[in-house]
C-alpha positions as CSV (number, residue, x, y, z in Angstrom):
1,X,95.4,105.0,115.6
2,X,93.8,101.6,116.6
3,X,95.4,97.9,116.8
4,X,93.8,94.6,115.5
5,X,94.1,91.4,115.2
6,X,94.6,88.0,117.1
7,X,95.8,89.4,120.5
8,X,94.5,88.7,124.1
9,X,92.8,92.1,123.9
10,X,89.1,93.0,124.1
11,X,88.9,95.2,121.1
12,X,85.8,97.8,121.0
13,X,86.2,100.0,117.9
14,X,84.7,99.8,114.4
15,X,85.7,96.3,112.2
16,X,87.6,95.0,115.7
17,X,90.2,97.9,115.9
18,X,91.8,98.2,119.0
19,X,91.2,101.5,120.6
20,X,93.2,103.5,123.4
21,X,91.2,102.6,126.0
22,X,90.8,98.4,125.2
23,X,94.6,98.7,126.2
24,X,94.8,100.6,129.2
25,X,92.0,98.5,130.3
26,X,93.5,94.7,129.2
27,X,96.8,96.3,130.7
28,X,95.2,96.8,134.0
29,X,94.0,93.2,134.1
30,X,96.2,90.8,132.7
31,X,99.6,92.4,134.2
32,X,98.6,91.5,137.9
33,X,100.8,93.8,140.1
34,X,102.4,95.8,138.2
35,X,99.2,96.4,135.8
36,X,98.2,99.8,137.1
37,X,101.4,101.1,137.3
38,X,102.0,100.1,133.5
39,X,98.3,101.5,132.6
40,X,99.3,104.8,134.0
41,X,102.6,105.0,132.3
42,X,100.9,104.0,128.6
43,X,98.2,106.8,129.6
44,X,101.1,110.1,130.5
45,X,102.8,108.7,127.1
46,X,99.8,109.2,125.8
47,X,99.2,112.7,127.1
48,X,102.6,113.6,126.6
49,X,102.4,112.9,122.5
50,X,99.4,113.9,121.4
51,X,98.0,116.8,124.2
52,X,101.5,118.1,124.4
53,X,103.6,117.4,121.8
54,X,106.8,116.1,123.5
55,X,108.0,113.1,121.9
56,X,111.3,112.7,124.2
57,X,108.9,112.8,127.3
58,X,106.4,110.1,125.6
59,X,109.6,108.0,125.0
60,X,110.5,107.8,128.6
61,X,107.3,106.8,129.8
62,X,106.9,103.8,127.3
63,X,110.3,102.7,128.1
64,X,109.2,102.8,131.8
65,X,106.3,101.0,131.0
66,X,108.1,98.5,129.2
67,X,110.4,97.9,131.9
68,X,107.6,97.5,134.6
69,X,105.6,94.8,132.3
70,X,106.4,91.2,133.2
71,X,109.4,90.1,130.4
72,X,107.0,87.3,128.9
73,X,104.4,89.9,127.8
74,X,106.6,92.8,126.8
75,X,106.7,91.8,122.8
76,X,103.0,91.6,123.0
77,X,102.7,95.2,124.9
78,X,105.0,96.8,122.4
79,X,103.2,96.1,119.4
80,X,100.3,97.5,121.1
81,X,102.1,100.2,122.1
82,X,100.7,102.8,119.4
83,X,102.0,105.6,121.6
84,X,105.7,104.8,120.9
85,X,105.4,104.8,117.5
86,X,104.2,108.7,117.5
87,X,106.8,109.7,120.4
88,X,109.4,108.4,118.4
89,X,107.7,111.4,114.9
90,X,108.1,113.7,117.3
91,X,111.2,113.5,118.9
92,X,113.0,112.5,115.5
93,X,113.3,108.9,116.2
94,X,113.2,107.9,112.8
95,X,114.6,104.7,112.9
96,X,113.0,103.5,115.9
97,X,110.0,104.5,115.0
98,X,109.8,102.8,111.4
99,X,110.7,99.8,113.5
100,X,108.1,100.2,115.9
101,X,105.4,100.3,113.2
102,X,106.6,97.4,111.7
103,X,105.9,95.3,115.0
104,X,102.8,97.3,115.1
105,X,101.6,95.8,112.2
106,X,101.6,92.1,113.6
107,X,98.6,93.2,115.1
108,X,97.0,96.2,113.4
109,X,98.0,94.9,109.7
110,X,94.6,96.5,108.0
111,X,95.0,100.0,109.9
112,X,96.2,102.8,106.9
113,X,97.4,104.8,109.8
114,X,100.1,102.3,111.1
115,X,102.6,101.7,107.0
116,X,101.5,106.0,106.7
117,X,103.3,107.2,110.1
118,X,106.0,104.4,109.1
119,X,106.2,106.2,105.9
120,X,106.3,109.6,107.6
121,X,109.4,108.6,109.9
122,X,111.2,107.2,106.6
123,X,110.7,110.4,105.0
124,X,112.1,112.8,107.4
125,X,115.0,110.3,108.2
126,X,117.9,112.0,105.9
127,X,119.4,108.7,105.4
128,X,116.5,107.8,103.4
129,X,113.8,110.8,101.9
130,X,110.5,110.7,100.2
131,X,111.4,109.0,97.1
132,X,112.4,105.7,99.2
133,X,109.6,105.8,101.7
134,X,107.7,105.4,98.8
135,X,109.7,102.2,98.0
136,X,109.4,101.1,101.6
137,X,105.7,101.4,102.4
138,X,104.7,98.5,103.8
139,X,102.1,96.4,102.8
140,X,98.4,96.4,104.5
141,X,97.3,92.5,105.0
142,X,94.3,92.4,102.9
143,X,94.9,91.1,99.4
144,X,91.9,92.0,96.8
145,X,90.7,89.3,94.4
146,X,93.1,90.0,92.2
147,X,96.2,89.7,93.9
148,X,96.8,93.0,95.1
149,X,97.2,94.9,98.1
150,X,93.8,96.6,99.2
151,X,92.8,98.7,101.5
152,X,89.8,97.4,104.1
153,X,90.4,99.9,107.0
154,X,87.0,99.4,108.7
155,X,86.6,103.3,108.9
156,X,86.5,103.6,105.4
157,X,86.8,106.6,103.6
158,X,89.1,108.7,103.3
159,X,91.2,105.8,104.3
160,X,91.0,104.1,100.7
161,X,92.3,107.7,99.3
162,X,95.1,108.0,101.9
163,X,96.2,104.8,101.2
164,X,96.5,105.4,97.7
165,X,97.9,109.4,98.4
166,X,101.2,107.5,99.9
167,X,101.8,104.8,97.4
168,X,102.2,107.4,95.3
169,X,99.4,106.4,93.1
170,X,96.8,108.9,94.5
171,X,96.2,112.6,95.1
172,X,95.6,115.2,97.3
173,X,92.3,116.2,95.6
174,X,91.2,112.5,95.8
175,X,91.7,112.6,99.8
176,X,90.5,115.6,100.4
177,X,87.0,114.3,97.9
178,X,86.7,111.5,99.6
179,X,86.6,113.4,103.2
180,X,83.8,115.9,101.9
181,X,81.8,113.3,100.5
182,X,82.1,111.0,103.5
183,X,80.7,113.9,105.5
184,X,81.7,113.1,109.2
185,X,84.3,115.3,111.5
186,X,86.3,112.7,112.0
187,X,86.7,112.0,107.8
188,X,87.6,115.9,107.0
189,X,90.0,115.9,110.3
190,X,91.2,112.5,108.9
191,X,91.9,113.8,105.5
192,X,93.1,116.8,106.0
193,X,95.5,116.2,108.7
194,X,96.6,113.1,106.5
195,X,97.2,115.8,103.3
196,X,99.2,118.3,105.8
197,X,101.8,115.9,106.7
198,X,102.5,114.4,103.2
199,X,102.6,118.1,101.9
200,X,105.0,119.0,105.3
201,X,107.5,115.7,104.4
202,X,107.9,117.1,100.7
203,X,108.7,120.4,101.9
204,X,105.5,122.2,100.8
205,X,104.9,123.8,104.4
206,X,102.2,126.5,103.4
207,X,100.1,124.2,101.8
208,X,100.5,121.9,105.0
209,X,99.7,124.4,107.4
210,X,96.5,125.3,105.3
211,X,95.3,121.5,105.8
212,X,96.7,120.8,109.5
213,X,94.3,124.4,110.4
214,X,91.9,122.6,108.6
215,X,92.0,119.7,110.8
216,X,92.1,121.5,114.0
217,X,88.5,122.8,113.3
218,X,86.9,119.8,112.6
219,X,84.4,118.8,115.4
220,X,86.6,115.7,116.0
221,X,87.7,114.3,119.4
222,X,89.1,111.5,118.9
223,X,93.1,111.2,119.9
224,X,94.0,111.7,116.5
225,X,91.9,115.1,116.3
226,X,93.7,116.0,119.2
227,X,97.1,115.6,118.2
228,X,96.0,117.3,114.5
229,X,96.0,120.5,117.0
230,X,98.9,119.6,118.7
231,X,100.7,119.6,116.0
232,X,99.3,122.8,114.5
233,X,100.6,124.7,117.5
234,X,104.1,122.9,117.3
235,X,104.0,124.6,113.2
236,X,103.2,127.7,114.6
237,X,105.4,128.0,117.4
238,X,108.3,127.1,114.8
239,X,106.9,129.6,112.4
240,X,106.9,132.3,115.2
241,X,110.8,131.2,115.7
242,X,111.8,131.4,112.5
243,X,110.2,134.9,112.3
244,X,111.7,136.0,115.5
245,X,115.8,134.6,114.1
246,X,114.9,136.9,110.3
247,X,113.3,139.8,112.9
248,X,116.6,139.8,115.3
249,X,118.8,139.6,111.7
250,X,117.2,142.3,110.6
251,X,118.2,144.1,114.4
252,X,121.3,143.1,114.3
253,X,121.5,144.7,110.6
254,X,119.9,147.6,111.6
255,X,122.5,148.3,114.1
256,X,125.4,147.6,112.6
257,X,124.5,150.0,110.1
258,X,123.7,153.0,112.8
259,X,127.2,152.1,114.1
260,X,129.1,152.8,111.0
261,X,127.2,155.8,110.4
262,X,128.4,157.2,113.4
263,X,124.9,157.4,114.9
């Protein structure tokens, strides 16, 4: 994930997005003092989502970070603050982190990434589900010539196709076509990681796991790669739980039954 847009920040990925880096950079300049102390807080958030998984950690880092940055800049560093966002997936934050990509947007408005992780924390929030996250998808800022919302991420495909996938006027098939033909490692990890956590918020877990291994063998290594294999071990260290609990039921079973058989 990238930001864009009209901020203070030096912005060195494709079509002007705003990568990791521009941040921790522009951090460490324009925060005097305090700068390198806030740069190295963004960075362990960083770390602590996508190389490790652990939202809650991520979480306490950006709210130390946010808490060390000068008050008159904190709104800006918070929308820029892709890190939060993610920490907040993974540690079930939904609301907060629905509203954290909706600041997000103020500066990274033609990103697909930023309204489909916003989607993603509306869908697993109970209080709301697929069917309204759908509803709630926010817009991107590029209108077409007729009117309508288009998508311009500067990526390009499979953006277009993910875009569509979570409007609900797409498919799976289209994503994943749109990856192959593209060609790159960074579009198949895009697409399939993309297809694996649509498939994982409606429930469909076997088919997600097939896309997120998918992912995790692309020869991508951006931050987004990285967390696609984070993420695969998180599904397989619940998988290995959930087959340890019906394993110790089964024990349990087993020796309840040798107990009233007098064995």
């Amino acid at each position: 994930m990238a930001g864009a847009g009209s901020t203070p920040y030096k912005n060195s990925g494709p079509g002007g997005l705003l990568l990791h880096k521009d941040v921790i950079n522009q951090v460490g300049e324009n925060m005097g003092s305090n700068g390198s102390l806030v740069a190295r807080l963004i960075e362990l958030a960083r770390v602590c989502v996508i190389e490790i998984g652990d939202g809650g950690f991520c979480l306490r880092c950006v709210d130390a970070a946010m808490a060390a940055c000068p008050p008159d800049q904190r709104k800006e560093l918070h929308e820029l603050l892709w890190v939060e966002g993610l920490g907040c997936f993974y540690a079930g934050e939904w609301e907060r982190g629905a509203k954290h990509f909706e600041a997000e947007m103020e500066v990274n408005g033609n990103d697909v990434e930023v309204p489909v992780w916003r989607w993603l924390c509306d869908a697993h929030n109970p209080d709301i589900g697929v069917k309204e996250a759908r509803k709630r998808l926010l817009p991107l800022r590029s209108i077409d010539s007729n009117g309508s919302n288009a998508c311009s991420d500067p990526r390009g495909p499979p953006f277009n196709a993910i875009w569509s996938l979570y409007k609900g006027d797409g498919s799976i098939q289209a994503v994943l076509e749109a990856a192959n033909a593209a060609g790159s490692a960074n579009a198949m990890m895009w697409g399939s990681f993309y297809v694996g956590l649509y498939l994982e918020a409606l429930g469909q877990h076997e088919r997600a796991r097939e896309q997120f291994e998918n992912a995790a063998v692309a020869d991508s290594h951006n931050n987004i790669a990285q967390l696609a294999k984070t993420h695969l071990r998180r599904v397989r260290e619940i998988a290995a739980q959930r087959e340890w609990s019906d394993l110790a039921a089964a024990l349990a079973t087993r020796r309840r039954s040798h107990r009233d058989q007098g064995h």
